[in-house]
C-alpha positions in Angstrom: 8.6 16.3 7.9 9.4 14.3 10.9 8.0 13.4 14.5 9.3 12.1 17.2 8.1 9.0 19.0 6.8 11.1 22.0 4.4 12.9 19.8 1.0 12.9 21.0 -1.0 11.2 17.9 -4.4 12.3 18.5 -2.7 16.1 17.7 -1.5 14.8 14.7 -4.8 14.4 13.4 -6.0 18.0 14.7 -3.2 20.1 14.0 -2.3 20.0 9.6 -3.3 17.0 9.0 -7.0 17.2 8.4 -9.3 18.3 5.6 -12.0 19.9 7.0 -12.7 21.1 10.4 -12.5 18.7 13.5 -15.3 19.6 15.2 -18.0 16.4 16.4 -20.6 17.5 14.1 -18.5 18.7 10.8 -17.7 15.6 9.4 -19.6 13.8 7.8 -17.3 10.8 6.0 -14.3 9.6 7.6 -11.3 8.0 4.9 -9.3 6.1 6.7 -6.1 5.3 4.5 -4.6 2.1 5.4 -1.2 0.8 4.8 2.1 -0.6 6.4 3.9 2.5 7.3 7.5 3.4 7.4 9.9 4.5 10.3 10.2 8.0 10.1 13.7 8.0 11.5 16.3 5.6 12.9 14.8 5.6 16.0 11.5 4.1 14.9 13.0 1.1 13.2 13.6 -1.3 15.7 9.8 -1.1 17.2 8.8 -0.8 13.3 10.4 -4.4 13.1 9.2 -5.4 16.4 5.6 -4.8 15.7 6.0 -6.0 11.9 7.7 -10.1 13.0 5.2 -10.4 16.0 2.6 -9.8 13.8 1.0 -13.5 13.0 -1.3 -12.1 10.5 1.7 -11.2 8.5 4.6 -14.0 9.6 4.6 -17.1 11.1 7.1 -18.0 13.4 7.9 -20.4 15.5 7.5 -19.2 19.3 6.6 -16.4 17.9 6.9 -14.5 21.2 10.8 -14.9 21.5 12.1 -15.4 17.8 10.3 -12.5 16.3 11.6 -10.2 19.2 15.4 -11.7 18.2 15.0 -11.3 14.6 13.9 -7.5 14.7 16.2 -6.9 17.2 19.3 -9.0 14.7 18.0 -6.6 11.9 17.3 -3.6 13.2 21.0 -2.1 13.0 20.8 -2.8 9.0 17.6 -2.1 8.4 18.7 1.7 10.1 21.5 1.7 7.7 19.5 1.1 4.7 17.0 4.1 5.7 20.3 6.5 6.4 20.8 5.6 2.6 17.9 7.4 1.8 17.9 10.1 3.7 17.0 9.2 7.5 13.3 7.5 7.4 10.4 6.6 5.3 8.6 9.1 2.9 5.5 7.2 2.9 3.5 9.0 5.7 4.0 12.5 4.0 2.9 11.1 0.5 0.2 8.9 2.7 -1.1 12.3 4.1 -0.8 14.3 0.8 -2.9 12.1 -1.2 -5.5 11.8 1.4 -5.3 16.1 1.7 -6.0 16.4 -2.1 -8.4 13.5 -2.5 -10.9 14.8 0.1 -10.5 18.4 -1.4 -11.6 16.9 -4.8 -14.7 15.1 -2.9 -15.7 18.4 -1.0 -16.3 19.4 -4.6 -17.8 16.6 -6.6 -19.6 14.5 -3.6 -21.1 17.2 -1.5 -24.1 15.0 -0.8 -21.1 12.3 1.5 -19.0 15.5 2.7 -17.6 17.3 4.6 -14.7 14.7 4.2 -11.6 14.2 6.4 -8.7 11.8 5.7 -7.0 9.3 8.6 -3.6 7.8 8.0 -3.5 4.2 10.0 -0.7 2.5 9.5 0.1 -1.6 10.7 3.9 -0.9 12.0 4.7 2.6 12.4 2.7 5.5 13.7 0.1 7.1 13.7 -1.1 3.4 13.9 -4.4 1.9 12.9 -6.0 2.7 16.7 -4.5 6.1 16.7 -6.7 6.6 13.5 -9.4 5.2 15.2 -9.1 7.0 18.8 -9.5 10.3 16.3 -12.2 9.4 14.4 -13.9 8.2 17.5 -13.2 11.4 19.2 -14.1 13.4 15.7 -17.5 11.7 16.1 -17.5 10.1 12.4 -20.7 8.1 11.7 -19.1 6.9 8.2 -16.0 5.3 8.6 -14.9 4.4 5.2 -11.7 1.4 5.6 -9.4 2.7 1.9 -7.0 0.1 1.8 -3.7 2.2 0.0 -2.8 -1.7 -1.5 -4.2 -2.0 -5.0 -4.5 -5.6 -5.1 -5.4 -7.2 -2.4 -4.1 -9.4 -0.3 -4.3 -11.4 3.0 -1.4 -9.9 4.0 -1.8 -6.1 3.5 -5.5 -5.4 3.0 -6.7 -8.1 4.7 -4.8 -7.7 7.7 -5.2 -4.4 8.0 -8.7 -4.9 7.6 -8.3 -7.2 10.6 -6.2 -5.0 12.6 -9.4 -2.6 12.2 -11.6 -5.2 13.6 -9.9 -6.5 16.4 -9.1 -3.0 18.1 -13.3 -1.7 17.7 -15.0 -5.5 18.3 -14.8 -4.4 22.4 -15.3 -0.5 22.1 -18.9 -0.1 23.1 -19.8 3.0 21.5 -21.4 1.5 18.0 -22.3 5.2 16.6 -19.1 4.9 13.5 -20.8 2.3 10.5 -18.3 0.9 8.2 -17.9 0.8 4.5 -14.9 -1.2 3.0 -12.9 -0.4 -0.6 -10.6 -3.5 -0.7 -9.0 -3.3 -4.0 -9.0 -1.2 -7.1 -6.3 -2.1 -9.2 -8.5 -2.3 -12.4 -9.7 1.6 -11.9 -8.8 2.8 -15.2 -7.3 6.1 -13.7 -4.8 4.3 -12.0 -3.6 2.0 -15.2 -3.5 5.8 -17.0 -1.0 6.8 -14.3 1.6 4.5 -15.1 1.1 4.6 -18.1 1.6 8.0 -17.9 4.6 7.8 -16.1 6.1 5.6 -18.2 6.0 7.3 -21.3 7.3 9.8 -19.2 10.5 8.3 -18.5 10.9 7.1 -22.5 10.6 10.8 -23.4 14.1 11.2 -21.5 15.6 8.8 -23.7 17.1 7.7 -26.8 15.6 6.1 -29.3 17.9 3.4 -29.2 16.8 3.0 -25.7 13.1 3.5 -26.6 13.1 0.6 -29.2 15.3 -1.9 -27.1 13.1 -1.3 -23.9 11.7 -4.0 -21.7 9.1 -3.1 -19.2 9.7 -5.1 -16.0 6.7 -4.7 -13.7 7.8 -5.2 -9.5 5.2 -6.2 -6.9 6.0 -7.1 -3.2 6.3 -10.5 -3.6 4.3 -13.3 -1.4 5.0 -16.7 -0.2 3.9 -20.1 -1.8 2.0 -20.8 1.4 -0.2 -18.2 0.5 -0.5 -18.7 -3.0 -1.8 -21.9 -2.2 -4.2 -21.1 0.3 -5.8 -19.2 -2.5 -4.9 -15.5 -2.3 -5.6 -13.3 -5.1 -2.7 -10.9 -4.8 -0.9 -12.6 -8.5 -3.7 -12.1 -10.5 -5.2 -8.8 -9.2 -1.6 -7.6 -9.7 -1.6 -9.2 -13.1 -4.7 -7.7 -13.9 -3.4 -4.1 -13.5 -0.5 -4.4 -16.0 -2.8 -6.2 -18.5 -4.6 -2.7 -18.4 -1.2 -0.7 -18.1 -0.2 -2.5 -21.2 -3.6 -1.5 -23.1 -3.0 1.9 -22.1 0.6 1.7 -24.2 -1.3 -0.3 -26.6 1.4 -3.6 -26.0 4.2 -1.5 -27.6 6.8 -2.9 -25.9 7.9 -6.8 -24.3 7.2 -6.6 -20.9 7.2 -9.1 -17.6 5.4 -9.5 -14.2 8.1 -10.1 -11.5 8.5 -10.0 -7.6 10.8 -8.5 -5.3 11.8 -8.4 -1.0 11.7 -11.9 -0.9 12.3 -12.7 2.8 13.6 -16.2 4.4 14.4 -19.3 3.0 10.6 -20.7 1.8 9.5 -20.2 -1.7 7.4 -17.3 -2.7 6.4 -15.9 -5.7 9.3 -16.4 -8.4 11.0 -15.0 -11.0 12.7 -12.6 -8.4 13.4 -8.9 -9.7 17.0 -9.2 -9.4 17.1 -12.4 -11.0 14.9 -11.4 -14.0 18.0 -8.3 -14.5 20.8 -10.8 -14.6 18.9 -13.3 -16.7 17.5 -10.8 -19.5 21.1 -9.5 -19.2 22.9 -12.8 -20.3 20.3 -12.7 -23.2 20.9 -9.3 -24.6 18.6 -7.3 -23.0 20.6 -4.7 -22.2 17.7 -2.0 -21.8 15.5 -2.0 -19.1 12.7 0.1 -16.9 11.7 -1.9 -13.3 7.9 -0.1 -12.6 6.7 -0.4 -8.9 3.4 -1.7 -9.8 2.0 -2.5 -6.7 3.5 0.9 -4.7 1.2 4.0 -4.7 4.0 6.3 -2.6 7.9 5.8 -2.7 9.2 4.7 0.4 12.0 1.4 1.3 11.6 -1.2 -1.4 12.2 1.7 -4.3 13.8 4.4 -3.1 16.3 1.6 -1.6 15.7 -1.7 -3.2 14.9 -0.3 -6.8 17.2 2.6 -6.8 20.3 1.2 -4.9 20.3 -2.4 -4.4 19.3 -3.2 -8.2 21.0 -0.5 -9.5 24.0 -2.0 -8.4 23.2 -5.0 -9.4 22.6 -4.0 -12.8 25.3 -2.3 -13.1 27.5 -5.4 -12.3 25.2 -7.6 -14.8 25.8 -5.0 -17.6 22.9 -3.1 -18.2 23.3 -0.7 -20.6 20.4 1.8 -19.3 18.2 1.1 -16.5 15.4 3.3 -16.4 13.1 3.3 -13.0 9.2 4.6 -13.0 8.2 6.7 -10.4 5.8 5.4 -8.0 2.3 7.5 -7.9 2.7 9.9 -5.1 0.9 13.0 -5.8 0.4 13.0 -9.6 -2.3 14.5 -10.9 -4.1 11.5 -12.5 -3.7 9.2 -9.7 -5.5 11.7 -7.3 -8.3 11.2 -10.0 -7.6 7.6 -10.1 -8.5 7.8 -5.7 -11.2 10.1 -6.4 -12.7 8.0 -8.8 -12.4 4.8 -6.1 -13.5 6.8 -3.3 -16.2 8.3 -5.4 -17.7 5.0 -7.3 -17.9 3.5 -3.8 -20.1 6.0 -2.2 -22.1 6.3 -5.1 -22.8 2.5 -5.2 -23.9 2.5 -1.5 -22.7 -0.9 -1.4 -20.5 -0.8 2.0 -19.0 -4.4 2.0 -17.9 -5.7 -1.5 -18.9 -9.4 -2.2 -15.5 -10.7 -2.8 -14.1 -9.6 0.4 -16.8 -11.4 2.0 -15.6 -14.9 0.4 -12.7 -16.3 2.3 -9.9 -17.7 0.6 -10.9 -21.3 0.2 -7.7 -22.9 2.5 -8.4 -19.9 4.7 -7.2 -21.1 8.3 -7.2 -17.4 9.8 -10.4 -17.9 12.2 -10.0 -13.5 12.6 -10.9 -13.9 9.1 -14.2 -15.0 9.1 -15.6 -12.7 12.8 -13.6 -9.7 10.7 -16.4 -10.5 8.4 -19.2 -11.0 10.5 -18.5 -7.6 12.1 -18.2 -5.6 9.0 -21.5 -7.2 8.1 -23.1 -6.3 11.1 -21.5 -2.6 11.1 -21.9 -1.9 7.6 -23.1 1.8 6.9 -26.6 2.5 5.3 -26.7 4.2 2.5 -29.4 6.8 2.1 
Protein backbone atom coordinates (compact mmCIF):
# COMPACT_ATOMS: atom_id res chain seq x y z
CA UNK A 1 0.00 0.00 0.00
CA UNK A 2 1.14 3.42 -1.00
CA UNK A 3 -0.17 7.10 -1.21
CA UNK A 4 0.89 9.76 -2.87
CA UNK A 5 1.76 13.16 -1.32
CA UNK A 6 -1.38 14.82 -2.83
CA UNK A 7 -3.63 12.54 -0.95
CA UNK A 8 -6.16 14.26 0.98
CA UNK A 9 -5.43 12.90 4.71
CA UNK A 10 -8.60 13.55 6.45
CA UNK A 11 -9.90 10.59 3.73
CA UNK A 12 -7.37 8.50 4.88
CA UNK A 13 -8.91 8.24 8.19
CA UNK A 14 -12.61 7.71 6.64
CA UNK A 15 -12.03 5.51 3.90
CA UNK A 16 -10.18 1.70 5.42
CA UNK A 17 -8.53 2.98 7.90
CA UNK A 18 -10.94 3.14 10.76
CA UNK A 19 -12.46 0.61 13.26
CA UNK A 20 -15.72 1.55 13.78
CA UNK A 21 -17.94 3.89 12.12
CA UNK A 22 -17.03 7.71 11.61
CA UNK A 23 -19.92 9.23 12.48
CA UNK A 24 -19.70 12.39 15.42
CA UNK A 25 -21.59 10.43 17.86
CA UNK A 26 -20.14 6.63 17.25
CA UNK A 27 -17.01 6.93 18.90
CA UNK A 28 -16.59 6.87 21.89
CA UNK A 29 -12.47 6.48 22.55
CA UNK A 30 -10.09 7.76 20.14
CA UNK A 31 -6.26 5.73 20.01
CA UNK A 32 -4.10 7.84 18.65
CA UNK A 33 -0.85 5.73 17.72
CA UNK A 34 2.12 7.81 17.78
CA UNK A 35 5.44 7.35 16.21
CA UNK A 36 8.08 8.70 13.76
CA UNK A 37 6.87 7.56 10.47
CA UNK A 38 8.58 6.40 7.35
CA UNK A 39 8.49 7.77 3.72
CA UNK A 40 6.31 5.84 1.86
CA UNK A 41 8.22 6.24 -1.38
CA UNK A 42 11.18 8.11 -2.82
CA UNK A 43 9.39 11.05 -3.16
CA UNK A 44 8.58 11.53 0.60
CA UNK A 45 12.13 11.37 1.66
CA UNK A 46 13.49 14.54 1.27
CA UNK A 47 10.50 16.45 3.28
CA UNK A 48 10.70 13.26 5.68
CA UNK A 49 14.36 14.62 6.39
CA UNK A 50 13.42 18.13 6.13
CA UNK A 51 10.79 17.94 8.81
CA UNK A 52 12.99 15.33 10.89
CA UNK A 53 16.66 18.03 11.15
CA UNK A 54 14.40 21.17 11.71
CA UNK A 55 12.90 19.54 14.35
CA UNK A 56 14.66 21.03 17.72
CA UNK A 57 12.91 18.71 19.87
CA UNK A 58 14.77 15.98 18.25
CA UNK A 59 18.31 17.78 16.89
CA UNK A 60 20.07 20.60 17.71
CA UNK A 61 21.75 22.49 15.27
CA UNK A 62 23.42 25.29 14.83
CA UNK A 63 21.23 27.93 12.77
CA UNK A 64 19.01 25.59 12.72
CA UNK A 65 16.98 27.30 9.96
CA UNK A 66 19.72 26.99 7.16
CA UNK A 67 21.93 23.85 8.24
CA UNK A 68 19.16 21.43 8.82
CA UNK A 69 17.57 22.42 5.37
CA UNK A 70 21.31 21.58 3.81
CA UNK A 71 21.80 18.53 5.63
CA UNK A 72 18.40 16.79 4.49
CA UNK A 73 18.77 18.16 1.35
CA UNK A 74 22.99 16.54 1.33
CA UNK A 75 21.20 13.24 2.36
CA UNK A 76 18.22 12.87 0.86
CA UNK A 77 19.71 11.22 -2.51
CA UNK A 78 21.14 8.30 -0.17
CA UNK A 79 18.75 8.07 2.20
CA UNK A 80 16.30 7.35 -1.26
CA UNK A 81 18.74 4.79 -2.19
CA UNK A 82 18.69 2.99 0.97
CA UNK A 83 14.70 2.75 0.84
CA UNK A 84 14.95 1.47 -3.04
CA UNK A 85 16.95 -1.36 -1.15
CA UNK A 86 14.01 -2.34 0.45
CA UNK A 87 11.61 -2.22 -1.77
CA UNK A 88 10.56 1.65 -2.49
CA UNK A 89 9.47 3.14 1.09
CA UNK A 90 8.75 2.41 4.64
CA UNK A 91 6.46 -0.47 5.91
CA UNK A 92 5.87 1.16 9.09
CA UNK A 93 2.48 2.90 8.36
CA UNK A 94 0.80 -0.33 7.09
CA UNK A 95 2.05 -2.33 10.24
CA UNK A 96 1.19 1.18 12.25
CA UNK A 97 -2.46 0.85 10.89
CA UNK A 98 -2.73 -3.00 11.22
CA UNK A 99 -2.02 -3.14 14.80
CA UNK A 100 -4.17 -0.29 15.67
CA UNK A 101 -7.14 -2.22 13.22
CA UNK A 102 -6.80 -5.48 15.38
CA UNK A 103 -6.17 -3.83 18.80
CA UNK A 104 -9.47 -1.79 18.74
CA UNK A 105 -11.34 -5.03 17.43
CA UNK A 106 -10.01 -6.87 20.52
CA UNK A 107 -11.27 -3.77 22.79
CA UNK A 108 -14.77 -3.64 21.06
CA UNK A 109 -14.98 -7.02 22.69
CA UNK A 110 -13.36 -6.92 26.05
CA UNK A 111 -13.94 -3.02 27.00
CA UNK A 112 -17.37 -2.41 25.79
CA UNK A 113 -17.95 0.00 28.72
CA UNK A 114 -14.76 2.66 26.76
CA UNK A 115 -15.99 1.65 23.09
CA UNK A 116 -16.82 2.02 20.24
CA UNK A 117 -13.00 2.43 19.65
CA UNK A 118 -11.18 3.87 16.54
CA UNK A 119 -7.45 3.99 15.91
CA UNK A 120 -5.38 7.34 14.49
CA UNK A 121 -1.94 6.90 13.02
CA UNK A 122 0.11 10.38 13.76
CA UNK A 123 3.32 10.27 12.82
CA UNK A 124 6.33 13.24 13.62
CA UNK A 125 7.94 13.17 9.95
CA UNK A 126 5.89 11.57 7.44
CA UNK A 127 2.19 11.59 6.80
CA UNK A 128 -0.64 11.26 8.01
CA UNK A 129 1.13 13.65 10.60
CA UNK A 130 0.33 14.17 14.22
CA UNK A 131 -2.32 17.29 13.14
CA UNK A 132 -3.78 15.22 10.34
CA UNK A 133 -4.66 12.70 13.26
CA UNK A 134 -5.87 15.36 15.12
CA UNK A 135 -7.99 17.41 12.30
CA UNK A 136 -9.84 13.73 12.20
CA UNK A 137 -10.53 13.17 15.52
CA UNK A 138 -11.55 16.68 15.84
CA UNK A 139 -13.92 16.35 13.00
CA UNK A 140 -14.91 12.58 14.34
CA UNK A 141 -16.03 14.44 17.52
CA UNK A 142 -13.87 12.15 19.99
CA UNK A 143 -14.32 13.27 23.70
CA UNK A 144 -11.48 10.58 24.71
CA UNK A 145 -8.45 11.18 23.06
CA UNK A 146 -6.11 8.58 24.28
CA UNK A 147 -2.03 9.79 23.20
CA UNK A 148 -0.47 5.59 22.69
CA UNK A 149 2.96 6.33 22.26
CA UNK A 150 4.14 3.11 19.69
CA UNK A 151 7.91 3.70 21.59
CA UNK A 152 8.14 1.21 24.44
CA UNK A 153 10.56 2.97 26.43
CA UNK A 154 10.33 6.30 26.64
CA UNK A 155 12.20 8.92 25.74
CA UNK A 156 12.56 12.72 25.37
CA UNK A 157 13.10 12.23 21.95
CA UNK A 158 10.26 9.89 20.68
CA UNK A 159 7.51 9.86 23.27
CA UNK A 160 8.13 12.89 24.69
CA UNK A 161 8.29 14.80 21.59
CA UNK A 162 5.60 13.52 20.16
CA UNK A 163 3.81 14.13 23.23
CA UNK A 164 4.84 17.71 22.63
CA UNK A 165 4.08 17.80 19.04
CA UNK A 166 0.42 16.91 20.35
CA UNK A 167 0.46 19.91 22.60
CA UNK A 168 1.70 22.50 20.63
CA UNK A 169 -0.68 21.99 17.58
CA UNK A 170 -4.27 21.78 20.16
CA UNK A 171 -2.85 24.63 22.97
CA UNK A 172 -4.63 27.37 20.36
CA UNK A 173 -7.64 25.31 18.99
CA UNK A 174 -10.54 26.63 20.86
CA UNK A 175 -12.82 23.87 20.81
CA UNK A 176 -11.85 22.07 24.43
CA UNK A 177 -14.69 19.13 23.93
CA UNK A 178 -11.52 16.06 23.26
CA UNK A 179 -9.99 15.28 27.17
CA UNK A 180 -6.73 13.58 27.08
CA UNK A 181 -5.29 10.47 28.58
CA UNK A 182 -1.53 9.65 28.07
CA UNK A 183 0.14 5.79 27.92
CA UNK A 184 3.89 6.78 27.80
CA UNK A 185 5.69 3.66 28.10
CA UNK A 186 5.05 0.03 28.59
CA UNK A 187 8.10 -1.85 28.03
CA UNK A 188 7.68 -3.97 31.29
CA UNK A 189 3.93 -5.30 29.97
CA UNK A 190 4.65 -8.86 30.41
CA UNK A 191 2.90 -9.58 26.88
CA UNK A 192 5.30 -7.70 25.16
CA UNK A 193 8.52 -9.48 26.92
CA UNK A 194 6.41 -12.96 25.83
CA UNK A 195 6.65 -11.72 22.29
CA UNK A 196 10.18 -11.76 21.81
CA UNK A 197 10.61 -14.15 23.60
CA UNK A 198 8.45 -15.89 21.44
CA UNK A 199 10.11 -14.87 18.48
CA UNK A 200 13.21 -15.76 19.46
CA UNK A 201 12.82 -19.23 20.22
CA UNK A 202 11.27 -19.02 17.02
CA UNK A 203 14.26 -18.29 15.12
CA UNK A 204 16.46 -21.07 17.30
CA UNK A 205 13.90 -23.64 16.15
CA UNK A 206 15.32 -23.03 12.49
CA UNK A 207 18.65 -23.89 13.56
CA UNK A 208 21.28 -26.22 14.50
CA UNK A 209 22.09 -27.22 17.55
CA UNK A 210 25.45 -26.17 17.16
CA UNK A 211 24.13 -22.81 16.48
CA UNK A 212 21.60 -23.10 19.37
CA UNK A 213 24.30 -23.84 22.05
CA UNK A 214 26.96 -21.23 20.60
CA UNK A 215 24.17 -18.36 20.45
CA UNK A 216 24.55 -14.93 21.77
CA UNK A 217 21.56 -12.78 21.95
CA UNK A 218 22.44 -9.18 20.99
CA UNK A 219 19.65 -6.86 21.96
CA UNK A 220 19.51 -3.27 19.38
CA UNK A 221 17.79 -0.10 20.48
CA UNK A 222 17.96 3.29 18.63
CA UNK A 223 20.63 4.66 20.21
CA UNK A 224 20.71 8.25 22.05
CA UNK A 225 23.20 10.95 22.61
CA UNK A 226 25.35 11.50 25.80
CA UNK A 227 23.73 14.98 26.01
CA UNK A 228 20.74 13.31 26.83
CA UNK A 229 21.88 10.66 28.95
CA UNK A 230 23.01 13.33 31.11
CA UNK A 231 20.19 15.40 31.23
CA UNK A 232 18.56 12.46 32.85
CA UNK A 233 16.52 10.51 30.32
CA UNK A 234 15.21 7.18 31.05
CA UNK A 235 15.34 5.59 27.63
CA UNK A 236 18.77 3.03 28.91
CA UNK A 237 17.12 1.69 31.62
CA UNK A 238 13.48 1.39 30.50
CA UNK A 239 15.15 -0.34 27.49
CA UNK A 240 17.16 -2.38 29.90
CA UNK A 241 14.32 -3.20 31.87
CA UNK A 242 12.55 -4.97 28.88
CA UNK A 243 15.31 -7.48 28.09
CA UNK A 244 15.80 -8.23 31.87
CA UNK A 245 12.10 -9.56 31.45
CA UNK A 246 12.81 -11.04 27.88
CA UNK A 247 15.64 -12.82 29.50
CA UNK A 248 13.23 -14.25 32.39
CA UNK A 249 10.95 -15.30 29.84
CA UNK A 250 14.03 -17.69 28.25
CA UNK A 251 14.85 -18.29 31.72
CA UNK A 252 18.79 -16.65 31.15
CA UNK A 253 19.58 -19.57 28.86
CA UNK A 254 21.81 -17.94 26.75
CA UNK A 255 24.84 -14.88 27.18
CA UNK A 256 23.27 -12.01 25.96
CA UNK A 257 24.15 -7.98 25.57
CA UNK A 258 22.31 -4.60 25.43
CA UNK A 259 23.75 -2.57 22.47
CA UNK A 260 22.80 0.63 20.31
CA UNK A 261 22.59 1.26 16.76
CA UNK A 262 21.98 4.59 14.00
CA UNK A 263 24.35 6.47 15.72
CA UNK A 264 24.30 9.92 13.89
CA UNK A 265 27.24 12.81 13.86
CA UNK A 266 30.33 13.05 15.46
CA UNK A 267 29.14 13.47 19.49
CA UNK A 268 29.10 10.56 21.72
CA UNK A 269 25.89 8.59 22.31
CA UNK A 270 25.10 5.60 23.79
CA UNK A 271 28.06 3.06 23.19
CA UNK A 272 28.93 -0.19 22.54
CA UNK A 273 27.65 0.44 18.83
CA UNK A 274 25.81 -2.65 17.20
CA UNK A 275 28.28 -2.97 14.56
CA UNK A 276 31.04 -2.77 16.79
CA UNK A 277 29.80 -5.30 19.30
CA UNK A 278 29.74 -7.89 15.80
CA UNK A 279 33.34 -7.33 15.08
CA UNK A 280 34.49 -7.41 18.67
CA UNK A 281 32.54 -10.70 19.78
CA UNK A 282 33.92 -11.91 16.34
CA UNK A 283 37.68 -11.42 17.18
CA UNK A 284 36.70 -13.40 20.38
CA UNK A 285 35.20 -16.47 18.97
CA UNK A 286 31.81 -15.64 18.91
CA UNK A 287 31.08 -16.77 15.80
CA UNK A 288 27.13 -17.21 16.36
CA UNK A 289 24.93 -14.50 16.75
CA UNK A 290 21.05 -13.17 16.70
CA UNK A 291 20.73 -8.98 16.69
CA UNK A 292 16.84 -8.52 18.29
CA UNK A 293 15.28 -5.06 17.55
CA UNK A 294 14.28 -4.46 21.00
CA UNK A 295 13.01 -1.21 20.98
CA UNK A 296 11.10 -1.60 17.29
CA UNK A 297 7.37 -2.70 17.44
CA UNK A 298 7.00 -2.68 13.21
CA UNK A 299 9.94 -3.30 10.70
CA UNK A 300 10.70 -0.38 8.76
CA UNK A 301 14.64 1.45 7.93
CA UNK A 302 16.86 0.64 10.75
CA UNK A 303 16.06 -3.37 10.30
CA UNK A 304 14.92 -4.13 7.25
CA UNK A 305 18.10 -1.93 6.07
CA UNK A 306 20.45 -1.44 8.92
CA UNK A 307 19.91 -5.04 10.51
CA UNK A 308 19.41 -6.93 7.41
CA UNK A 309 21.88 -5.30 4.92
CA UNK A 310 24.29 -3.01 6.43
CA UNK A 311 25.24 -5.55 9.39
CA UNK A 312 24.78 -8.40 7.42
CA UNK A 313 27.49 -7.28 5.38
CA UNK A 314 29.37 -6.40 7.96
CA UNK A 315 29.20 -9.70 9.52
CA UNK A 316 29.83 -11.37 6.84
CA UNK A 317 33.20 -9.51 6.39
CA UNK A 318 34.06 -9.96 10.30
CA UNK A 319 33.39 -13.81 9.97
CA UNK A 320 30.24 -14.66 11.46
CA UNK A 321 29.52 -18.00 11.08
CA UNK A 322 25.51 -17.61 11.39
CA UNK A 323 23.76 -14.43 12.04
CA UNK A 324 20.35 -14.95 12.96
CA UNK A 325 17.92 -11.63 13.03
CA UNK A 326 14.44 -11.56 15.23
CA UNK A 327 11.67 -10.28 13.71
CA UNK A 328 10.31 -7.04 14.96
CA UNK A 329 6.54 -7.44 16.42
CA UNK A 330 4.28 -6.43 13.65
CA UNK A 331 1.09 -8.15 13.77
CA UNK A 332 1.87 -11.23 15.95
CA UNK A 333 -0.59 -12.56 17.77
CA UNK A 334 0.86 -12.01 21.37
CA UNK A 335 1.89 -8.60 20.84
CA UNK A 336 -1.66 -7.53 19.81
CA UNK A 337 -2.42 -8.87 23.41
CA UNK A 338 0.60 -7.26 24.72
CA UNK A 339 -1.40 -3.55 23.14
CA UNK A 340 -4.49 -4.78 24.38
CA UNK A 341 -3.38 -5.35 27.60
CA UNK A 342 -1.60 -1.56 27.69
CA UNK A 343 -4.59 -0.07 26.15
CA UNK A 344 -6.84 -2.03 28.43
CA UNK A 345 -4.86 -1.61 32.01
CA UNK A 346 -4.96 2.09 31.19
CA UNK A 347 -8.55 2.59 30.88
CA UNK A 348 -9.33 0.49 33.58
CA UNK A 349 -7.01 2.46 36.00
CA UNK A 350 -8.81 5.75 35.04
CA UNK A 351 -5.62 7.38 35.76
CA UNK A 352 -5.19 9.67 32.45
CA UNK A 353 -1.71 11.30 33.17
CA UNK A 354 0.93 8.81 34.61
CA UNK A 355 3.03 10.30 37.52
CA UNK A 356 6.31 9.78 35.90
CA UNK A 357 5.64 11.56 32.86
CA UNK A 358 4.62 14.39 34.94
CA UNK A 359 8.37 14.64 36.55
CA UNK A 360 10.73 16.32 34.13
CA UNK A 361 14.03 15.04 33.61
CA UNK A 362 16.01 16.79 36.36
CA UNK A 363 18.54 18.88 33.67
CA UNK A 364 15.45 19.30 31.68
CA UNK A 365 16.01 22.71 29.58
CA UNK A 366 13.01 22.02 27.15
CA UNK A 367 10.59 24.96 28.49
CA UNK A 368 7.65 22.93 25.93
CA UNK A 369 8.35 20.39 28.44
CA UNK A 370 6.90 21.65 31.40
CA UNK A 371 3.35 23.84 29.50
CA UNK A 372 3.12 20.11 27.66
CA UNK A 373 2.54 19.16 31.15
CA UNK A 374 0.43 21.71 32.46
CA UNK A 375 -1.92 21.17 29.48
CA UNK A 376 -2.25 17.49 29.77
CA UNK A 377 -3.05 18.28 33.43
CA UNK A 378 -5.59 20.64 32.72
CA UNK A 379 -7.10 18.44 29.71
CA UNK A 380 -6.90 15.21 31.41
CA UNK A 381 -10.11 12.95 30.76
CA UNK A 382 -12.44 12.01 33.79
CA UNK A 383 -12.89 8.76 34.31
CA UNK A 384 -16.38 7.63 35.21
Amino acid sequence: MSFSRSMDFASFFRRGFSTSTTTRSGVKTGLLMLNMGGPQNAAEVHPFLLRLFSDREIIKLPVQSVLGPWIAKRRAPSIAQKYAEIGGGSPILQWTDKQGKLLCDKLDKICPESGPHKHYVGFRYTPPLTEHALDAMIADGIEHAVAFSQYPQYSCATSGSSFNAIYNYMKNKTDGKMKWSLIDRWGTNRFLAKTFATLIRGELEKCDEVTRKNIVLLFTAHSLPMKAVERGDPYPAEVGATVQLVMEELKFAYPYRLVWQSKVGPLPWLSPATDAAIESYVKRGKKHLMLIPIAFTSEHIETLHELDIEYKELAEKAGVEKLLRCPAPNDNSVFIDALVDVVGKHLGEKRAVPPQYLLRCPMCENQTCGEARAFYKKNAFEFA
